[in-house]
N, C-alpha and C positions, 0 to 999 in steps of 0.2 A: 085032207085039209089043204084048201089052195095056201092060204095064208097062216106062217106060224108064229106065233105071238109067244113070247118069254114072260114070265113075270118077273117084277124087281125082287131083287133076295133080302127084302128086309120088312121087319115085324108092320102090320097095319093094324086099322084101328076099324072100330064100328062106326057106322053113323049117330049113331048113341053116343059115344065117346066124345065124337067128331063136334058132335053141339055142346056138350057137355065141356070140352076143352074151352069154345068159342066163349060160351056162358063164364066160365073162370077168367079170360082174358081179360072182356068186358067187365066186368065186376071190378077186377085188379086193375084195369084202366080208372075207373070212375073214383076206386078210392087213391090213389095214385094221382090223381088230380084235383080230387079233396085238400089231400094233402099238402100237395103244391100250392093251391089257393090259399090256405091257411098258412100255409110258411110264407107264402108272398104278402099274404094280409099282414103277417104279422113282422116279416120285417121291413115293411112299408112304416107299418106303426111306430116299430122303435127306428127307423131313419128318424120320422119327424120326432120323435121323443128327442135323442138324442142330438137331433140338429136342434131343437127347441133346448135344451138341458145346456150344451154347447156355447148357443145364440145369448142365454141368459147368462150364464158363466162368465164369459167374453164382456156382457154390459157388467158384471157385477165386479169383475177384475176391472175393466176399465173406471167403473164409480171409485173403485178405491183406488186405483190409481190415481183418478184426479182429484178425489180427498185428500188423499196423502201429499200429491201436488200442492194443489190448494194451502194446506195446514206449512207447507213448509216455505212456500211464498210467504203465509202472515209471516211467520216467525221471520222469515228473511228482511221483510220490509221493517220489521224491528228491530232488528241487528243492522240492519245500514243505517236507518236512522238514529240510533243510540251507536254508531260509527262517528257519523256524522256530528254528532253532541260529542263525540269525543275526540274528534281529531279536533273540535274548538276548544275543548278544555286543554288540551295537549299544548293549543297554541297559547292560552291563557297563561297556563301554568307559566310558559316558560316566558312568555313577558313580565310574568309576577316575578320570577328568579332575576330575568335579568333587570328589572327594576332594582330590587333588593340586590343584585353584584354592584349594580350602582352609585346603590345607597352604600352600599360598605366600600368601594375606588373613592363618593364623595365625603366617608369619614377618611378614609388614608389620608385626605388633604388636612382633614384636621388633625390629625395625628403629626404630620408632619408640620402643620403651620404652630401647633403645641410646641411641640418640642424643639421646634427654632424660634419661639418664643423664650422657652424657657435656657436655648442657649444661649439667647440675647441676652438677657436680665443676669445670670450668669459671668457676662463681665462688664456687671458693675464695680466700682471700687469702692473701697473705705466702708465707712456705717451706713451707705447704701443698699451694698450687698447683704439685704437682711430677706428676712421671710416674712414680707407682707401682705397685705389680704390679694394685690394680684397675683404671688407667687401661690398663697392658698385655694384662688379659683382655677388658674391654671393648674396645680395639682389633682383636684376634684374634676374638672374635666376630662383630665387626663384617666383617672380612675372611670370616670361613666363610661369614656368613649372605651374603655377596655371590655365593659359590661355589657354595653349595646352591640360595640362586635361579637362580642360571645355569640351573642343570642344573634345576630342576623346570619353567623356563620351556620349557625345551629340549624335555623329556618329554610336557609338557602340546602341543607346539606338534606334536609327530610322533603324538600321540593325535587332535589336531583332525584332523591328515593322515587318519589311521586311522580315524576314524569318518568323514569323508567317502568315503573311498574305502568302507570298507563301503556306506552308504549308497547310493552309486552303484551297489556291486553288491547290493542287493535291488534296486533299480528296475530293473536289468537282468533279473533271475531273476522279480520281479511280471508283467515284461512279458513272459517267455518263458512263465510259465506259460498268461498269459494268451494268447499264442501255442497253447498245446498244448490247451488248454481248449478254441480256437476249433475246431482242430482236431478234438478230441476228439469236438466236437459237429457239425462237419460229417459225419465217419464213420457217425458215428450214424443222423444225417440217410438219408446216402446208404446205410444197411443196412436202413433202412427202406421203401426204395424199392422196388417190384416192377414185372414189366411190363405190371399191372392196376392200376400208382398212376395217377392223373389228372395230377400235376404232373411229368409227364413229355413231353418232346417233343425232334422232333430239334436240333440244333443245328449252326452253320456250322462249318465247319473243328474237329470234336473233338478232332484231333490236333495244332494247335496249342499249339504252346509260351510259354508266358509268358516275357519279355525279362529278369526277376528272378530266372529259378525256379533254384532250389539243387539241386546231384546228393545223391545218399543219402550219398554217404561226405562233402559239405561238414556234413551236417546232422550227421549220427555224431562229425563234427570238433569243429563248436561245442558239442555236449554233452559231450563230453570236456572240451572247453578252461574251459564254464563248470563244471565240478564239480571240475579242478584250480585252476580259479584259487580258488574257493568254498573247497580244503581248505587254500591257499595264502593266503588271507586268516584264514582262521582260525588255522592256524597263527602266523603273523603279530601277530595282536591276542595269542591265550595267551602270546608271548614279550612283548610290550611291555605288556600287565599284569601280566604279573611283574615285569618293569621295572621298573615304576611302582610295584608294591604294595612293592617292597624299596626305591627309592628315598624313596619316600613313608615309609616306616618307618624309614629308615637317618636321612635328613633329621629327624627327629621326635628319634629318641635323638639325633642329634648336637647341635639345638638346647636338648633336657633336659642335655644335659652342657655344653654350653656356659652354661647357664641357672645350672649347680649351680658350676661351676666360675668363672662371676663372682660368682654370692653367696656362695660362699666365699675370694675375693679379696676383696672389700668387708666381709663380716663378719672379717678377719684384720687387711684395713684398720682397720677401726672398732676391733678391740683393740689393735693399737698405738697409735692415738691417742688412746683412752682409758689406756692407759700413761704416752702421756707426758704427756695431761690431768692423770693424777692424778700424777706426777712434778710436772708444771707447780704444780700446788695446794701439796702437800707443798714444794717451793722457794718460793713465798708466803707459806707460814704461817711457812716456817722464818725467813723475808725479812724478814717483819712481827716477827716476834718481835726477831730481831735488830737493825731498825731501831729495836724499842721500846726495848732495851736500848742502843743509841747516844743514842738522844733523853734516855734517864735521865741517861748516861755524861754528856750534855755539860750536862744542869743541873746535876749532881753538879760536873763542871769548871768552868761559870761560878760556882754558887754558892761555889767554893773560890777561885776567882779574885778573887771580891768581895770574901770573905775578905780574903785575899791584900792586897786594896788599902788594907783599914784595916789591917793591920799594915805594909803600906809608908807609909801616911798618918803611922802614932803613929812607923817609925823618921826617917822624913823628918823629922818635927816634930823629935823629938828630937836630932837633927844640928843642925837650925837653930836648936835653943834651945841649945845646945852655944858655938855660934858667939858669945853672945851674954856669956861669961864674958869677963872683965874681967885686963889685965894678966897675970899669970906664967902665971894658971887655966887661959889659953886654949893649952891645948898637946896633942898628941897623946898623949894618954895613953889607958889600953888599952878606956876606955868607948868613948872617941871611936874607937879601930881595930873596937873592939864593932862599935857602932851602923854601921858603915863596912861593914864585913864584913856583918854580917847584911841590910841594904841590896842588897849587892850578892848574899848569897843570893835575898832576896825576890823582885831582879829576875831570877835566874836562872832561880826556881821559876815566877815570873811568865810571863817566855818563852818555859820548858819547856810549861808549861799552858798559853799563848795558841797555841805550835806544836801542842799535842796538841788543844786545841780545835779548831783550822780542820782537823789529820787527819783527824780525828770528824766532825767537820761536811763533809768532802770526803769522806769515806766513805759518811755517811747520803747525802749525793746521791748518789754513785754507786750506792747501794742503792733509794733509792727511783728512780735511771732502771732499774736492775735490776727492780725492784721493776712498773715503767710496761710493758718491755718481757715479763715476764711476764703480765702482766693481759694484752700485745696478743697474744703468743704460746696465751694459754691462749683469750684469744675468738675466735681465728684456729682453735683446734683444739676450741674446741666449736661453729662455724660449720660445720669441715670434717666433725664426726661428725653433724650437722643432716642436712647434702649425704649424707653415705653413708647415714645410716638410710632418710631420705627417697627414696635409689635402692635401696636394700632395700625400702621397703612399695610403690613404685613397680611393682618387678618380681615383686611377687607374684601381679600377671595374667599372669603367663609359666606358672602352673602350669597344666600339661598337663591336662585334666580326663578326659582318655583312659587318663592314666598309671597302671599297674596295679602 
């Protein structure tokens, strides 16, 4: 053998075999690529399922997102404007309060212009100083305006209630705006979002629940609760500034009547005591006159009394020149029962006139203590018309400057 040829040292196969193996490849190829087709088919299929399942997800979270949005704009736009309705009733209120502080700083004046009324009249003198019907309207006022403060203090004191509790609730309803605002703009946020944003990533536990978080029908709850209580304060306040605005007016006329009804007590006052002023005057002049005419009466009586005395002087003489006759002469005869007699007229006319003189002169005093007690009576009642005019110009700061 020129050439020597080895064989390989390992198992061989037939040509039988040989086709037979080929045939199994083939086979295993075709179903091996069956199969791949089919798994390619099929998750070709579910990509688009899935990017469709996905696609629709994404729109149906985004619907209710901006449902949800939406729903929480209405409500907001209602909550700002029943803000709005209340920060005017807020302001309301409290012009109605300080109306009605007002109205009770413009009773203090009457309180005060009362009561220095009633210290004026107070010092009157004498039977002046009585309790009459001005002293009894000035008490009666003074009782109302005590009644009317009550109640304005009362009104004013359930407004303060009333404007704080509003207040409380705007800050409640600022904060929930500000609540739905945050909201409003988180939504936003999160509609913005794709799944080719950058600030996107996964996160632990998605489905984790916050320890605070509210169900839908709590939140449903508290917007109800805060838009009745909201209709229920407003109701609220329109009843108690009407309240206030008819108390605040009723209080006003009742003060102008009260106002009219003591200056015309005081000016009725002031005409009876100018009545009996001038009563008073008129018994003076009549007084004085009369006294002038007892003062003439009794010099007219002393100077007849004087009179009087020289004619008892010349019949006295004459008696005792009488006495003076001599033997038989001296006898009772009718000169001597004369002179006797007329004697004993002079002293009767004497005594009659010394009785009517001290009458006269008991009389002139008692006329001029009449006369004393007059003057104190009449400066007693022009004292007491001082005191009432003086609480007439006093209380003419009582005039209403509102009054129409």
């Amino acid at each position: 053998m020129s050439i020597v040829t080895f064989e390989k040292p390992a198992p061989t196969i037939s040509e039988s075999d040989w086709y037979c193996k080929l045939t199994e490849l083939r086979g295993s190829c075709r179903k091996s690529r069956r199969c791949a087709f089919r798994l390619g088919n099929e998750a070709h299929r579910l990509k688009n399922e899935t990017d469709q399942t996905t696609y629709w997800s994404t729109i149906r979270s985004n619907f209710h997102i901006v449902n949800r949005q939406n729903e929480i704009k209405r409500l907001k736009a209602m909550i700002e404007f029943s803000l709005i309705h209340l920060q005017r009733e807020i302001e309301e209120m409290k012009i109605e309060k300080r109306e009605n502080e007002n109205t009770i700083e413009f009773q203090n004046l009457n309180f005060r212009v009362t009561n220095h009324c009633l210290g004026l009249r107070d010092a009157r003198i004498g039977e002046d100083l009585c309790y009459d019907i001005a002293s009894i309207a000035l008490k009666n006022e003074q009782l109302a305006l005590e009644k009317l403060k009550t109640s304005l203090a009362e009104i004013c004191q359930k407004s303060w209630e009333q404007i704080n509790n509003l207040e409380e609730l705007e800050i409640n309803i600022i904060r929930d705006i500000e609540n739905k605002n945050n909201t409003i703009n988180i939504d936003s946020e999160l509609l913005k979002m794709t799944k080719n944003s950058t600030n996107i990533s996964l996160k632990p536990g998605p489905h984790r629940i916050p320890q605070d978080i509210n169900t839908y029908e709590k939140w449903v709850q508290h917007c109800d609760n805060l838009m009745e209580r909201i209709e229920n304060e407003f109701s609220r306040s329109a009843k108690l500034r009407d309240t206030m605005y008819l108390l605040r007016h009723g209080a006003r006329c009742d003060m102008i009547a009260l106002n009219e009804k003591v200056n015309f007590s005081l000016r009725k006052r002031i005409h009876i005591t100018e009545r009996a002023k001038y009563e008073l005057e008129w018994q003076k002049a009549n007084m004085l006159l009369e006294m002038e005419t007892l003062v003439k009466q009794i010099d007219r009586l002393e100077n007849a009394m004087y009179t009087k005395l020289n004619s008892k002087m010349l019949v006295e003489t004459r008696c005792e020149g009488i006495r003076y006759r001599d033997g038989i002469e001296l006898c009772l005869d009718k000169p001597t029962f004369g002179l006797y007699k007329e004697n004993d007229l002079l002293n009767n006319s004497i005594k009659m006139m010394n009785e009517k003189l001290k009458e006269t002169k008991t009389m002139h005093n008692i006329l001029v203590g009449h006369l004393n007690l007059i003057e104190q009576q009449l400066g007693n009642k022009i004292h007491a018309l001082n005191i009432d005019q003086k609480c007439l110009q006093y209380r003419e700061q009582l005039e209403d400057p509102n009054r129409s």
